[in-house]
C-alpha positions as CSV (number, residue, x, y, z in Angstrom):
1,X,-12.8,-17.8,-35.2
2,X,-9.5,-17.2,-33.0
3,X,-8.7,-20.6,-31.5
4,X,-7.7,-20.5,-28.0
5,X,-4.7,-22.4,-26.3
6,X,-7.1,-24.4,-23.8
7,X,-9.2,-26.1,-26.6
8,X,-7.1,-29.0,-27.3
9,X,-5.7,-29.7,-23.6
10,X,-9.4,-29.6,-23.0
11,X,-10.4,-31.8,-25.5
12,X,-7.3,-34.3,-24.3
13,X,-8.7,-33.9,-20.4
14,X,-12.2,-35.5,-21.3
15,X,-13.3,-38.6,-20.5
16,X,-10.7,-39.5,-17.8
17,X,-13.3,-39.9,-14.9
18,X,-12.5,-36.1,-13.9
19,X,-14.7,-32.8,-14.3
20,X,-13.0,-30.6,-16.2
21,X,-13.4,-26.5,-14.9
22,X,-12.6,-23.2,-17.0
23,X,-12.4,-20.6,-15.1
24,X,-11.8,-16.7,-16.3
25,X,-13.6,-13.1,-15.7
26,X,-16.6,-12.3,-17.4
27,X,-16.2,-11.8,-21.3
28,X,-13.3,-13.8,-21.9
29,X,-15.1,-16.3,-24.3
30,X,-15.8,-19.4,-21.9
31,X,-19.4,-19.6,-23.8
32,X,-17.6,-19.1,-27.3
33,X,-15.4,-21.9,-25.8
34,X,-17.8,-24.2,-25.0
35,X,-19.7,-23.8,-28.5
36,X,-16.6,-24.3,-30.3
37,X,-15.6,-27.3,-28.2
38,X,-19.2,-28.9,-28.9
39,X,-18.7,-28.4,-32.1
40,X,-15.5,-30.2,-32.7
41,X,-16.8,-33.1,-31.0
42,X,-19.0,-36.0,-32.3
43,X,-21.0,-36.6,-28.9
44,X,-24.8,-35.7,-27.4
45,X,-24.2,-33.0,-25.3
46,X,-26.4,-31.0,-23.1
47,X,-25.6,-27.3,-23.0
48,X,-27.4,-25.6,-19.6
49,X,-26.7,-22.1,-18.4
50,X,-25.9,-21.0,-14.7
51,X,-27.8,-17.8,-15.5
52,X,-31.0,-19.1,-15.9
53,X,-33.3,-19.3,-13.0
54,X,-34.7,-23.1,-14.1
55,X,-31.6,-24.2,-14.2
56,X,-30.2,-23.1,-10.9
57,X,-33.5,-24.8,-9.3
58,X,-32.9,-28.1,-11.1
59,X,-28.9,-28.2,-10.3
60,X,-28.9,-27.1,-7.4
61,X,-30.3,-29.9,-4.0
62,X,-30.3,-32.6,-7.1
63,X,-30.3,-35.9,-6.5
64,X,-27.9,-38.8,-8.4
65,X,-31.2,-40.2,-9.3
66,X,-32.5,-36.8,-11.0
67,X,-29.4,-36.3,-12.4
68,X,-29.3,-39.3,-14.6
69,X,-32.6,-38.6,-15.8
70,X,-31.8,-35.2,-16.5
71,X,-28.5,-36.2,-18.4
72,X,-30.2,-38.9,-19.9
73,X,-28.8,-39.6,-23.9
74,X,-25.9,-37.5,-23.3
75,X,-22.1,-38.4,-23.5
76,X,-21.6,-35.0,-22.3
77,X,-23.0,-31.6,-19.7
78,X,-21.3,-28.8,-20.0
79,X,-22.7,-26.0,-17.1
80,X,-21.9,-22.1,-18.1
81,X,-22.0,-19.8,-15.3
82,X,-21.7,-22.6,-12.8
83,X,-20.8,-20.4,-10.4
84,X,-24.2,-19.4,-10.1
85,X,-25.8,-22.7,-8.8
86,X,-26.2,-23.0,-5.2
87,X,-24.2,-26.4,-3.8
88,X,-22.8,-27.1,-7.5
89,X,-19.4,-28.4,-5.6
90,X,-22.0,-31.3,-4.5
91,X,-23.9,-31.9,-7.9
92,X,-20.9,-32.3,-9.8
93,X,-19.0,-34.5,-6.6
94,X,-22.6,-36.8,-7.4
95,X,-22.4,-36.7,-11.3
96,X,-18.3,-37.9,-11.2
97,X,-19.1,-40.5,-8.8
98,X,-22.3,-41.9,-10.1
99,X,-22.4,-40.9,-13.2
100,X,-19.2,-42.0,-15.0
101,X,-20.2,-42.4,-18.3
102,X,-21.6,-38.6,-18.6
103,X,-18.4,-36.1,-19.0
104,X,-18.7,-32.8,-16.8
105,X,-17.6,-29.2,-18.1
106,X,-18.4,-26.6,-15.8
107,X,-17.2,-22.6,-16.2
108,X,-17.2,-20.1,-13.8
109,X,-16.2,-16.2,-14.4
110,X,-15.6,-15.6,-10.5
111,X,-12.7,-18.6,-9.3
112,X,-13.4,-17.7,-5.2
113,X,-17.0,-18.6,-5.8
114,X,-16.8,-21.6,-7.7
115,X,-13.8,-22.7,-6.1
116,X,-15.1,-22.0,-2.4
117,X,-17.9,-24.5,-3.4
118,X,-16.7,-27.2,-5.4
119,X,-12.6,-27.3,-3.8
120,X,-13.3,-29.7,-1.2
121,X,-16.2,-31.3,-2.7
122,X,-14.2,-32.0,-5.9
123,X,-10.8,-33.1,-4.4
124,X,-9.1,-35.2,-7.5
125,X,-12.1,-35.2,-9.1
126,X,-11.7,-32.1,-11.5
127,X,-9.1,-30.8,-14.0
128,X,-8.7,-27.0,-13.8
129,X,-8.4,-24.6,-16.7
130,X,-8.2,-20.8,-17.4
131,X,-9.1,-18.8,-20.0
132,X,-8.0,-15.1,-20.2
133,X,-8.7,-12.6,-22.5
134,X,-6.8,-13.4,-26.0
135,X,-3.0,-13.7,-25.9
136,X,-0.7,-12.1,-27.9
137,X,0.4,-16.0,-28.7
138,X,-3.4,-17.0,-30.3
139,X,-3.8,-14.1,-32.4
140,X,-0.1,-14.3,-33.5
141,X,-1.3,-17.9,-34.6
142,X,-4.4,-16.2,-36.0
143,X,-2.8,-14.1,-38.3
144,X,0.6,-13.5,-37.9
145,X,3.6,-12.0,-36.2
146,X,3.6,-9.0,-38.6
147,X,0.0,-8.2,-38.4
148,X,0.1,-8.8,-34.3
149,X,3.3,-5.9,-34.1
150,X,1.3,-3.6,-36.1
151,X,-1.2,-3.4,-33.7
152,X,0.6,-3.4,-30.7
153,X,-0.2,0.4,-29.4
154,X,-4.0,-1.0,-30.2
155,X,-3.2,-4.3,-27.6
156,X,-1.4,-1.5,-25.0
157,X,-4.6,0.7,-25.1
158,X,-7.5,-1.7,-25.7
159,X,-6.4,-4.4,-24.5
160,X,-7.8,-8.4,-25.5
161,X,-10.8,-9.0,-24.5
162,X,-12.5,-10.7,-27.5
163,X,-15.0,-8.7,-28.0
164,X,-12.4,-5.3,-28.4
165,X,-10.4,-7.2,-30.6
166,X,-12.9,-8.3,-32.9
167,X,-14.8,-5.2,-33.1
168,X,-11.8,-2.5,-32.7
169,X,-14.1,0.5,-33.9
170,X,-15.9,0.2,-30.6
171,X,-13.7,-1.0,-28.2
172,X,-13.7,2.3,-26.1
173,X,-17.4,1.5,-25.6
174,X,-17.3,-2.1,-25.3
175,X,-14.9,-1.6,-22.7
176,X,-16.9,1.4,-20.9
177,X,-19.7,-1.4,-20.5
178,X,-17.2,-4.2,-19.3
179,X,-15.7,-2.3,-17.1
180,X,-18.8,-0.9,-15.4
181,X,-20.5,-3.1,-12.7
182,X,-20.0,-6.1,-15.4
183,X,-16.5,-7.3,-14.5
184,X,-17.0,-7.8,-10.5
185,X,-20.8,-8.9,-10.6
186,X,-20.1,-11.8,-9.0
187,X,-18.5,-10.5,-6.2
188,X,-21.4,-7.9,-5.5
189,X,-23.6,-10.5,-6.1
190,X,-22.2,-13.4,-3.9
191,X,-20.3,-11.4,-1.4
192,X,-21.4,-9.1,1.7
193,X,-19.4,-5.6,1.1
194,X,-20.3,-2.6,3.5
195,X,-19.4,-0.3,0.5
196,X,-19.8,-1.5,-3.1
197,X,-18.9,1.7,-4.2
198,X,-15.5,1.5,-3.1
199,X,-14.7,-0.9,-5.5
200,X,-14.7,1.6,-8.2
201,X,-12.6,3.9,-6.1
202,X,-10.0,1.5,-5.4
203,X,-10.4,0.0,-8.9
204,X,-8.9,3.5,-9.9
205,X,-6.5,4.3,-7.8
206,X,-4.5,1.1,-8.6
207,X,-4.9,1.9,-12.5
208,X,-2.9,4.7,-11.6
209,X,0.0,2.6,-9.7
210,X,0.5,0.1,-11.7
211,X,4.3,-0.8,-12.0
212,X,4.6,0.6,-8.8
213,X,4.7,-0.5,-5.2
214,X,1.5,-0.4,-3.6
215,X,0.9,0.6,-0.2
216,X,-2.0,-0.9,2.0
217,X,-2.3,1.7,4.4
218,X,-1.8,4.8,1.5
219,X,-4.5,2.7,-0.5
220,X,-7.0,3.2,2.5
221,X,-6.2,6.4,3.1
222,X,-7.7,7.4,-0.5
223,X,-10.4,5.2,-0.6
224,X,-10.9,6.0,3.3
225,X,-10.6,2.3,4.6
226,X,-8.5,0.4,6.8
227,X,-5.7,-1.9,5.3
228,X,-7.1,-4.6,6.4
229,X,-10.4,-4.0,4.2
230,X,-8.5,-2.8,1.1
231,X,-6.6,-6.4,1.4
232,X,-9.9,-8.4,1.5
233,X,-11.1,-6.3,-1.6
234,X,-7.8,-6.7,-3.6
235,X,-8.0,-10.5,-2.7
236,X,-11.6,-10.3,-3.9
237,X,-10.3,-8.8,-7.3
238,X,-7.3,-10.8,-7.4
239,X,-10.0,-13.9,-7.5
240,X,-11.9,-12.2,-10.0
241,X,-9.2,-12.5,-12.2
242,X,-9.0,-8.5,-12.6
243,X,-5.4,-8.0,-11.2
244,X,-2.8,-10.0,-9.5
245,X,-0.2,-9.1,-7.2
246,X,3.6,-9.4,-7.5
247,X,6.1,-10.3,-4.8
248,X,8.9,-8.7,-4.0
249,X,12.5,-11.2,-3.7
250,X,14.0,-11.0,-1.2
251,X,16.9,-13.8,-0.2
252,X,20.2,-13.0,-0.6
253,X,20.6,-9.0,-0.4
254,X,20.0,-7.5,3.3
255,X,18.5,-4.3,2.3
256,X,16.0,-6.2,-0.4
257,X,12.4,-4.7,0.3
258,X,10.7,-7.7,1.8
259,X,6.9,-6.8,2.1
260,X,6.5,-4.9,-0.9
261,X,4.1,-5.6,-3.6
262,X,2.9,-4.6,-6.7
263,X,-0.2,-4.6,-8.5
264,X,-1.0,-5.2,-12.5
265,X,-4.2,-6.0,-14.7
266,X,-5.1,-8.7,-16.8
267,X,-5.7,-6.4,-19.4
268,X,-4.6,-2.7,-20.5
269,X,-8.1,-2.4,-21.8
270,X,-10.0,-2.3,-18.1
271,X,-6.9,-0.5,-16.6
272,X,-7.3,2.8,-19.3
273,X,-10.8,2.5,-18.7
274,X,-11.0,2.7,-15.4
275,X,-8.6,6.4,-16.2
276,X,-11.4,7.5,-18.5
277,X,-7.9,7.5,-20.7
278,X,-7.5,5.6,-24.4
279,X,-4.7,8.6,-25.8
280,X,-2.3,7.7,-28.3
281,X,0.7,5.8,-26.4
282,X,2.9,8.3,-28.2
283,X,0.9,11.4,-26.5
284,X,0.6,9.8,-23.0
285,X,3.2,10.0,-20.0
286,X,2.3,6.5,-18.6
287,X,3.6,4.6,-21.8
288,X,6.0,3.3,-19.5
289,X,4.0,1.6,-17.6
290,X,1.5,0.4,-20.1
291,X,4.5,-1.5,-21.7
292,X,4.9,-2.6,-18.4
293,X,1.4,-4.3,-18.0
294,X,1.0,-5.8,-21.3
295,X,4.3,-7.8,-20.7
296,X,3.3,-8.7,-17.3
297,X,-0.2,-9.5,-18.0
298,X,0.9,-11.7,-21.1
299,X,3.7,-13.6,-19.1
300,X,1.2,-14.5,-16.8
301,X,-1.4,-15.1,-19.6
302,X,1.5,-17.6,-21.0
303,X,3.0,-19.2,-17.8
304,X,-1.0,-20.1,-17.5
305,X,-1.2,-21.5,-20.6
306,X,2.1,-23.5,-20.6
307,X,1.5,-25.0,-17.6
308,X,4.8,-23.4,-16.3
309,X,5.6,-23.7,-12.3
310,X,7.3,-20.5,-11.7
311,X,8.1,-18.3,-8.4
312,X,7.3,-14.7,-10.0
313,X,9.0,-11.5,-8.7
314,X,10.2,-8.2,-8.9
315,X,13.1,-6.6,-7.1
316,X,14.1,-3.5,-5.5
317,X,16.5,-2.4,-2.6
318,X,16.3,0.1,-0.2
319,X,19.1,2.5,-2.1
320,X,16.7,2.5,-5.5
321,X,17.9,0.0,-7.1
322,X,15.5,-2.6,-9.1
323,X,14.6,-5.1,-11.8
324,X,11.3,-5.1,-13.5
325,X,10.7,-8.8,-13.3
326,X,12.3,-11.7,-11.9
327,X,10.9,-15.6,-12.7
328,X,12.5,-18.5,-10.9
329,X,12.0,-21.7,-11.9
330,X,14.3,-25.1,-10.5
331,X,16.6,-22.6,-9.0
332,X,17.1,-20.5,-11.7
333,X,16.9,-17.2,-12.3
334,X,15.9,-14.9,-15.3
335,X,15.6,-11.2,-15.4
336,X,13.8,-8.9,-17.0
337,X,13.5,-5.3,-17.6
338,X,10.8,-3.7,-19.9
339,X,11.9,-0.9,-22.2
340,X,9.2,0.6,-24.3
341,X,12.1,2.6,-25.9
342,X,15.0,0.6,-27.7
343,X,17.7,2.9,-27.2
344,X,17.3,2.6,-23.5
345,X,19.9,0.4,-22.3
346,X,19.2,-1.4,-19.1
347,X,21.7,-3.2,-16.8
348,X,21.5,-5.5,-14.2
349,X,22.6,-3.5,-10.9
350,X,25.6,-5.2,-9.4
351,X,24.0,-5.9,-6.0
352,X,21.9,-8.4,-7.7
353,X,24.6,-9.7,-9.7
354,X,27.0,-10.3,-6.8
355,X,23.4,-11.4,-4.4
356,X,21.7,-14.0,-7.4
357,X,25.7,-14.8,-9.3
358,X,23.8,-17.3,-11.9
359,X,20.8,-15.2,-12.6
360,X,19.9,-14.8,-16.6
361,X,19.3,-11.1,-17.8
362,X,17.9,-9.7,-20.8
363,X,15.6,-6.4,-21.8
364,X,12.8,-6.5,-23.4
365,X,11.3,-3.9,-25.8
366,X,9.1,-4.2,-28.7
367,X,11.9,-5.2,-31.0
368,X,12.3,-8.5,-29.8
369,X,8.9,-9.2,-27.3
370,X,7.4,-11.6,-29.5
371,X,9.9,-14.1,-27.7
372,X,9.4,-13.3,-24.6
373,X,5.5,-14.2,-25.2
374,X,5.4,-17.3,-27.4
């Protein structure tokens, strides 16, 4: 059993008069969490799942009064699928309140549905948590640094879902199934798109762009929709917790690109399934920009994780010139360019030098990434 970075800040979190709230995509363990969390603890818990259609109709126009029946001899509830309960902001608003000596855990794979229905509801009365696909940071305290490098061009093309890393033989397939209609259920399930289809279509075309500036109105053009509909369905993805978007800095440098933006995955897995494309790194032309991902997605993966408050960027001017990735955090700057070769030296262009004077800069390749993500 991999442990995950969550468990113990979980475990801290619990019986503080709060809910506590994992969200992640489909597939990233939250179920495997739970069981493992139940197990570690010496309490009465009741485990009930979102997906279950006598569930949903006991949760979901509950009263306090049903509810303590219903939790009746147990020092804990923990609710998978959550997001799958109609008005489950107000059942768990009614079990902090008047239940208090019952402790709350609720998942949800899609954050924009469980969030839309529990944010207000649940003002100070939850502790959020996410749970990603594995990190390189667990499995390097699974079994090594040594082991973890080994299997790097295995991380570029599979990816960390749990499943594709414990049962590598099949991961192409594995990943065929997740990557299906699997990974955005939720939002084709709980919200009203014109064309579904598109999803896959859009899905693709920003596989093929990542590490590079996206373009609204190019993006609708190939999917034959207008910007604003390709931004609702990024957000929709975004929330997901499929990709994320980068911002471009811009502060000190007038020709800085202000409104660009780029778009990564949270795993290299989906992104070469979505290609139909799992070729050695060394036989593919997009190694590039698979290095790319994996750092981004396990920086974000490890800000996450660390609880670490940071303005991410990236940063390019209007004459070409640019910096992979940019973090600010209390004022400060750090800079990073990713270089899947070592030999490749990389240097901080002097606009940005003379623009951001105190800004730190370093490369990072697979020589020396273990640093960058642990």
């Amino acid at each position: 059993m991999i442990l995950r970075k969550i468990l113990e800040p979980i475990k801290k979190s619990l019986f503080k008069g709060k809910a506590v709230v994992v969200y992640g995509p489909r597939q990233s363990g939250k179920t495997t969490l739970l069981a493992l969390l139940a197990k570690s603890l010496k309490a009465n818990i009741l485990m009930l799942d979102g997906d279950e259609p006598d569930v949903r109709q006991q949760l979901q126009h509950v009263t306090s009064s049903q509810m303590k029946s219903l939790f009746a001899g147990h020092d804990i509830v923990m609710i998978d699928e959550a997001q799958r309960i109609e008005n489950i902001g107000l059942t768990i608003k009614l079990a902090v309140d008047k239940i208090k000596d019952v402790q709350l855990i609720a998942t949800g794979s899609s954050s924009f549905e469980l969030a839309n229905r529990i944010s207000e509801p649940l003002t100070g009365r939850k502790v959020e948590f996410y749970l990603h696909p594995f990190s390189v940071l667990e499995l390097v305290q699974d079994h090594g640094e040594m082991e973890e490098k080994r299997l790097l061009e295995q991380r570029m093309l599979f990816g960390m879902y749990p499943e594709v890393v414990t049962n590598p033989a099949n991961a192409g397939q594995i990943l065929k199934n997740i990557t299906s209609s699997y990974l955005y259920k939720d939002i084709l399930a709980f919200q009203d798109l014109r064309r579904p289809e598109m999803l896959n279509t859009l899905l693709e075309a920003l596989a093929l762009q990542v590490g590079s500036e996206v373009s609204l109105h190019e993006l609708g053009q190939i999917v034959h929709a207008d910007p604003m509909t390709i931004e609702r369905y990024i957000h929709l993805l975004e929330q997901a917790f499929i990709i994320y978007r980068l911002r471009a800095l811009s502060r000190n440098v007038r020709n800085e690109l202000k409104k660009s933006r780029k778009i990564y995955f949270i795993d290299n897995g989906v992104r070469n399934a979505l290609i139909a494309n799992f070729n050695p790194v060394n036989l593919r032309t997009d190694k590039g920009a698979l290095w790319e991902n994996f750092l981004m997605s396990e920086r974000y993966k490890w800000n996450k994780y660390h609880n670490q408050f940071v303005n991410p960027w990236f940063w390019r001017t209007s004459q070409q010139q640019e910096i992979d990735y940019i973090e600010e955090k209390d004022g400060q700057f750090a800079a990073y360019e990713f270089k899947w070769n070592p030999e490749k030296k990389a240097r901080l262009p002097k606009t940005f030098q003379n623009g951001y004077p105190n800004a730190r800069f370093e490369t990072i390749t697979p020589e020396n990434y273990f640093h960058f993500l642990q």
